[in-house]
C-alpha positions in Angstrom: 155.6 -50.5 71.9 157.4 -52.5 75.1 155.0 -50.9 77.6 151.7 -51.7 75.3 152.9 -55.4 74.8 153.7 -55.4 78.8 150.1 -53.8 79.2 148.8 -56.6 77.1 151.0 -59.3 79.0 149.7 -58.4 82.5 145.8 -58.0 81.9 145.8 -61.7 80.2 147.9 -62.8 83.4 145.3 -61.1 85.8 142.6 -62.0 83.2 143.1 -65.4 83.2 144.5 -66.1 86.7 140.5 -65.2 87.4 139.4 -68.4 86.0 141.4 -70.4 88.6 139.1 -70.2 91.6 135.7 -71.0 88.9 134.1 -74.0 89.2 134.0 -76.0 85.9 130.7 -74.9 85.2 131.3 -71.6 85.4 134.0 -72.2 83.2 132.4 -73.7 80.7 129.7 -70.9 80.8 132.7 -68.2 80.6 134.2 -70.2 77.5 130.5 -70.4 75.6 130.2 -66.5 76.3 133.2 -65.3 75.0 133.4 -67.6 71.9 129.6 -66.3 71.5 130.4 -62.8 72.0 133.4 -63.0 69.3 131.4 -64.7 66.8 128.5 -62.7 67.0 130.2 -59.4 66.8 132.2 -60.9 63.8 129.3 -62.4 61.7 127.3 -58.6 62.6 130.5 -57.0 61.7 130.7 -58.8 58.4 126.8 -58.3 57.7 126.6 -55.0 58.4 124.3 -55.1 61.5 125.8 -53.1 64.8 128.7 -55.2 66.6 127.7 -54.7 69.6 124.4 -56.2 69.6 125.4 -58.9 67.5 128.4 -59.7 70.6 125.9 -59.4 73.3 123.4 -61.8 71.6 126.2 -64.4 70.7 127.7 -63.9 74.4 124.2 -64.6 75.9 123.9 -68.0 73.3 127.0 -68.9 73.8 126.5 -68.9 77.4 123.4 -70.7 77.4 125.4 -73.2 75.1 128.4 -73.3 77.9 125.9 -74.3 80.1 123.9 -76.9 77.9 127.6 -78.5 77.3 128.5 -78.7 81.0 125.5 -80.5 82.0 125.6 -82.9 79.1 129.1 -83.6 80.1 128.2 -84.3 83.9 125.3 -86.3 82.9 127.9 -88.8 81.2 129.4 -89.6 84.4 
């Protein structure tokens, strides 16, 4: 149980020190694709339909959304 929780510890830390060197767009792209990619494969999941199609649909939307957020936000400057 320790070495699956230190396993689990150390690829967030490597996962997440990766976002440090992105630009905020890509950032923001990154964030809509992985909130997409969880809510697609959830709503599939719960309807039945196959999870991975359903997380690579709501990973491509969500990034599109990312990127429709990001330059929305840089247009308000």
């Amino acid at each position: 149980m320790r070495s699956t929780l230190g396993a689990i510890a150390l690829a967030a830390t490597i996962g997440l020190s990766g976002c440090a060197s992105m630009t905020p767009t890509e950032q923001n792209v990154a964030g809509g694709a992985a909130i997409g990619a969880l809510g697609g494969a959830a709503i599939s999941g719960l309807t039945g339909g196959s999870i991975g199609t359903g997380a690579l649909i709501g990973g491509a939307v969500g990034a599109g959304g990312g990127y429709l957020y990001d330059r929305d936000q840089r247009s308000r400057w």
